[in-house]
Each structure stands twice: as C-alpha cells, then as structure tokens.
N, C-alpha and C positions, 0 to 999 in steps of 0.2 A: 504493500500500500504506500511507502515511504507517510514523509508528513503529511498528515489526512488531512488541515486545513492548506497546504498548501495545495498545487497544479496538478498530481499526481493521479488523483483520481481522475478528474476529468478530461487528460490527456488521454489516459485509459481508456474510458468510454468511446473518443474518440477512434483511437487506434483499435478500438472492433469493431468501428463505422468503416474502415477502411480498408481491414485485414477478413471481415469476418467470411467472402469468398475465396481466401488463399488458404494456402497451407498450413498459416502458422496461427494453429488454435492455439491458445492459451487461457487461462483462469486467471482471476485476481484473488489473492487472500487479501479480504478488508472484511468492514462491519456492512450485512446488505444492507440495513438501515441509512445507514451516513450513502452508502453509493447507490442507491434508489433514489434521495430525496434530489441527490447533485444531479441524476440525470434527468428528472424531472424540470432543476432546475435551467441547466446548461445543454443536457441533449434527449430533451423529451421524446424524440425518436429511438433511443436507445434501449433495449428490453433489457433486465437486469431478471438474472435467474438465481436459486442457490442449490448449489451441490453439498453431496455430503462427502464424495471422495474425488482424486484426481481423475480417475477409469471415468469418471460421468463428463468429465468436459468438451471430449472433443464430439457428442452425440449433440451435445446442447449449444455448441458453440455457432451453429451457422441461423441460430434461432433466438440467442441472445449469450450476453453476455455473463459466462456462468462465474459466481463468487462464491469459494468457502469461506464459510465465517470465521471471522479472527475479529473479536468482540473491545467494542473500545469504551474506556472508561469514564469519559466526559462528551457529552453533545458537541458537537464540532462548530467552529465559530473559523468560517473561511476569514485565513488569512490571519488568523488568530492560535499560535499552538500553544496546548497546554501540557501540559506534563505530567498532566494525568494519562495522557494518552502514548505516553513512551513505552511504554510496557509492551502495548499494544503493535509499535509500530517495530520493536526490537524482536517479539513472537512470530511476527510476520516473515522476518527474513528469515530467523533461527526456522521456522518451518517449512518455508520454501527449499531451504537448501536438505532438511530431512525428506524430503520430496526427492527430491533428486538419487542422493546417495542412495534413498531407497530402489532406486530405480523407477520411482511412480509421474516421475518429471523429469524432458533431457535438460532442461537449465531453468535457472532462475534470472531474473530480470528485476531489479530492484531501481522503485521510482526515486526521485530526491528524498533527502532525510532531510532536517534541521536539526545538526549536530548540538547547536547550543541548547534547543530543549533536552536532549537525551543527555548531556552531561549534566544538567540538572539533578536528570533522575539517578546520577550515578553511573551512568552507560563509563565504561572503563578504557575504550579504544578510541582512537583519536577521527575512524572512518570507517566507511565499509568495507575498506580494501583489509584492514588489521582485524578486524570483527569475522569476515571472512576465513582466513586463514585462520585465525582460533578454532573457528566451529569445526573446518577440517583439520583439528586434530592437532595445530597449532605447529608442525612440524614442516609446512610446506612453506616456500619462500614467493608469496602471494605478491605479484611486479602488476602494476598499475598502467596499462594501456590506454592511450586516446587513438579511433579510429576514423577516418573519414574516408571515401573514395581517393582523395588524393596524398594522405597521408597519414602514417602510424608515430605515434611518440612516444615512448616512456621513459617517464623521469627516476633517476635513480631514490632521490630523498622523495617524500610525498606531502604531508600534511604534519610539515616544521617549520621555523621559524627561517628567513632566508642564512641570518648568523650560525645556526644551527648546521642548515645543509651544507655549509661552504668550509664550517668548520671542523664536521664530522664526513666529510669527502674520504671514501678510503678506495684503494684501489681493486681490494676484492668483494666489494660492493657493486664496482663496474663491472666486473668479472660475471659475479653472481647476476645480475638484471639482464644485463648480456644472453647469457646462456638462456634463462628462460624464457626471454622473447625468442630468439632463436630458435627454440625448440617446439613454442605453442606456434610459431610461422608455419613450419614445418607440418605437425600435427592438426591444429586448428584453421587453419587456412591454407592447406596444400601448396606450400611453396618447398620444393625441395632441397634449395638448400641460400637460405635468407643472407641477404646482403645487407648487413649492419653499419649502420655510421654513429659514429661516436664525437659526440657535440663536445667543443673548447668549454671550458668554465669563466675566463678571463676575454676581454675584446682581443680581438685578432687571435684568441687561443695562444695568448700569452706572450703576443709575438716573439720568441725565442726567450721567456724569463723575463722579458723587462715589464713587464706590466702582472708580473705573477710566476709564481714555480709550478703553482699547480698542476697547469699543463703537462709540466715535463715531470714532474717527479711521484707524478701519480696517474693520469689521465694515460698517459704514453705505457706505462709500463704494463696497462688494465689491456691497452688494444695488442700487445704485444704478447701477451699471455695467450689472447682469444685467437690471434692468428697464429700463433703454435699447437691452439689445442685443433687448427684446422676450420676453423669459423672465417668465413670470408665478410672482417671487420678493419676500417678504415676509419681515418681520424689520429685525434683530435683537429674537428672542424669551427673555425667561425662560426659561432652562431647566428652572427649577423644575415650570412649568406646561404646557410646549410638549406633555408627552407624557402629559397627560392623556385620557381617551376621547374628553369635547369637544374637545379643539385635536386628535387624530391626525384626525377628519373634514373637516379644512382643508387636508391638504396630502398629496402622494403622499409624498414624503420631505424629510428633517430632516436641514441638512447642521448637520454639530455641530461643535466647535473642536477638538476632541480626542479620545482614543482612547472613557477611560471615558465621557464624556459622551455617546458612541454606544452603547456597551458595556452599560452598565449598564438599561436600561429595555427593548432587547429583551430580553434576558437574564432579568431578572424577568417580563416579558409572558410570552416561550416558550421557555425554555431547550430544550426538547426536541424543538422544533421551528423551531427561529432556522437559517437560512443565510447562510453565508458567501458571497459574489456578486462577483469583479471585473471593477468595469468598464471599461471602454475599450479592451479589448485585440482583438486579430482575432480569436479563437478564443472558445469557453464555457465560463469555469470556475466551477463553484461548489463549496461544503466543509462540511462539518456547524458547525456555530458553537459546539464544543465542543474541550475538550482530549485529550489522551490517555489521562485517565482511568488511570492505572498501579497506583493502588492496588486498582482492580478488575479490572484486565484479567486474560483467561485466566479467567475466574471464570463465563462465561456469565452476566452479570447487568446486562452492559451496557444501555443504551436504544436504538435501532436506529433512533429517531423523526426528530433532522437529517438523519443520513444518507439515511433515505429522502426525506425533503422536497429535500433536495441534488440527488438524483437525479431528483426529478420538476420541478424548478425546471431546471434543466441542461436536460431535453427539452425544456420547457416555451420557454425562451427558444430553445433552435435551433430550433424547428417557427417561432417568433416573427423568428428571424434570414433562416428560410427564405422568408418568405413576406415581408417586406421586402427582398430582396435580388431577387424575383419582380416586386415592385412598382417598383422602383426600374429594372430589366432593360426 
C-alpha cells in the first residue's frame, strides 16, 4: 500500500485502469475500506474486489481490482499520515514479500512510504532497500537500482548523509555493488555479460589527485579488482559527462559514489517513468522512483506512469528469473 494518505493508492487504481487487459495481474494489500472510498472518490470507474488468498487474483483481476486486506489503524486523512497507520503500512511489505518466498507471488512492488512517519513508530531501517534485505534473512547485500529505458544507476552509499558517503567511500564496497549489479544484469535482465562504468567521486574524477585522492586510491583500485575478476568494468569516469546520450551507449549501468549522483540524471531523463529495482535479494522487488506526493494526493491528478513501468519491470524480471532458474535446473 506504501503511505495510505499519500498517491499510492490511487496510482494503483489507476495502473488497473491501464494494465487490467495485459498480463501483468497483480493485487494490492491495503485496507478495502480506505481503497473503495478513494476510488469512488478519484476513479469511480474502478471496481474494487477482496480476496482472501493470492491463487484468487488473477481470476478477478480482468473484473476489478482485487485487494487482500491488510487493516489500518486510523481513518485516512489524504495527504495527512498518521502513525497510527505505520504498522499497517510496514505489514504490508513484511507480507508481500512472505508472498513471494512462499512462492504465492513472483515479486512484490512496493508504493512510496513516508519514512519520517515510520521512524516515528520506531521503524529501525533507514528504507526499503535495508528493510528488504533484513526480511530476506539479512544476509544478502540488497544494491539499490534506478531504471529507465535509457539508463540504469546504482549508487554505492544510499540513504546517508553526503559527509557520511564520501567519508565512508571504501573500495570493497565498489567491488561488492559492482558484482551485484552485474550479476542481477545478467540474471534479471538477460544481458550476458554487462558493461559497467564506474563514476569519479571528485570533478574531472580527481583530475590526476589534484582536486582529491579518492579517485586514485580507492575508486581505481575497486575497477581494477572487477577487471581481474573478469567483469568488463571501466572508469573512474567524470560524472559530469558519464550520462551524457554518447557515454549512456557504452555501458549497461553506472555505478555512482553516492545517492544524488545516481538520483539526479534518471530523475531528469524520466521522472515518470524511472524505477526503483533491488538487487541481490531472493525474491523481485521493484517501486515507482517517486515520493508520496502529499500535496497532491487524494486529488486524482496523480501520474500513474513509475508505477506502471514498476509493475511491468517486476514481471519482466521474474519471466527473466524464470527462465534462468530453467537454465540453470
């Protein structure tokens, strides 16, 4: 459901207005109450069903919009979250993703949250990419992907401080993000063998030391490892220049130092159609690459555009997990 007063739902609603003749059925866990009343009020054409198990969705899915319930604890006040309702929205993904590993769902699809209500409640992880990886077991090293038609990024630090990421830069960090994009390329998106760029940290990537060491005494020795272990990785690049049209036709993805450094170029490429993607985990998550949107939520004026790409990236990679797991059997 992500945050219920925020755009989440009625992105949703939307995205079965759009999807409900293709392939990719899907459920929402929310409360039907809260998501009845919003498509009444934002997409009164939209039929809103409830299930009791995942096996009932794709029978009711071309008929409405089927929702198990995952019950919330305050009346919903669009554009207003409460923190009564964090429980609720943290059950939702914890269940989505027992869906999966159970085998009863290939991925889960998770709308914006508002982080700053769930640390309210307590919530322990700084996102959903760290929340994630716990639930699986806490053991896998869960690397934060943005996708678009015209480019992939992942940032090595995620949701720290910028002092933090530049200060905590280590080189088998780069290593490790590295490898596991490289390997979900492979796996998740049929690329057989992914061509990595490794983003500068400092302008001009340090120009030779004088504007920083980083570059060289960390950054170099990361790409230097990856092309011994036989990864066809390249860099440190200008970040200035790396995400130009000519440089994106050089590489599948850009791993970048930091959050904005990843953030900010799909974001401008495709805001409305950027996905959230993580990788390394056992199961398929992906998220629209946008926030909660509060000032317009409830308002029917939302964009519906990540969320569907979300949704068609998510089938997309499990049909891609399916048939690597076939080849591999």
């Amino acid at each position: 459901m992500g945050e219920p007063s925020g755009i989440g739902t009625e992105i949703t609603l939307d995205a079965w207005s759009r999807l409900r003749d293709s392939s990719c059925s899907f459920f929402l866990l929310s409360d039907p109450a809260h998501v009845a009343a919003l498509a009444q009020a934002t997409s009164p054409s939209v039929p809103v069903t409830i299930i009791a198990r995942p096996d009932q969705a794709k029978a009711a899915f071309a008929q409405a919009l089927p929702v198990l319930p995952i019950a919330l604890s305050a009346k919903v006040r669009m554009g207003h979250p409460d923190r009564r309702n964090a429980q609720a929205v943290i059950d939702a993904i914890r269940q989505g993703v027992a869906f999966c590993t159970a085998g009863q769902a290939s991925a889960v699809v998770t709308n914006p949250i508002q982080k700053s209500v769930l640390y309210e409640d307590g919530f322990p992880f700084p996102g959903h990419t760290e929340f994630l990886a716990h639930l699986a077991g806490g053991t896998y090293d869960a690397v934060m992907m943005l996708a678009c038609a015209e480019l992939r990024v992942v940032p090595v630090s995620i949701h720290e401080s910028l002092a933090s990421a530049v200060g905590g830069l280590r080189a088998d960090a780069i290593v490790r993000t590295a490898q596991a994009t490289a390997a979900a390329l492979a796996r998740d998106f049929g690329i057989a063998r992914p061509r990595i760029a490794i983003a500068g940290l400092n302008p001009h990537a340090g120009e030779g030391g004088s504007m920083g060491r980083e570059d060289i005494d960390i950054i170099a020795p990361a790409i230097a490892a990856l092309k011994a272990s036989g990864m066809d990785a390249s860099g440190p690049f200008p970040a200035d220049t790396l995400f130009t049209p000519r440089a994106r036709q050089t590489y599948d993805a850009a791993i970048c130092m930091y959050h904005d450094q990843a953030l900010i170029p799909i974001k401008t490429l495709d805001v409305d159609g950027g996905v959230n993607v993580t990788l390394g985990l056992p199961f398929v998550r992906t998220s629209p690459d946008h926030g909660t949107a509060l000032d317009i939520a409830g308002k029917g004026t939302a964009d519906a555009g990540s969320l569907i790409s979300a949704i068609r990236m998510a089938a997309m990679i499990a049909a891609h997990r399916q048939m690597h797991k076939g080849i591999a059997t």
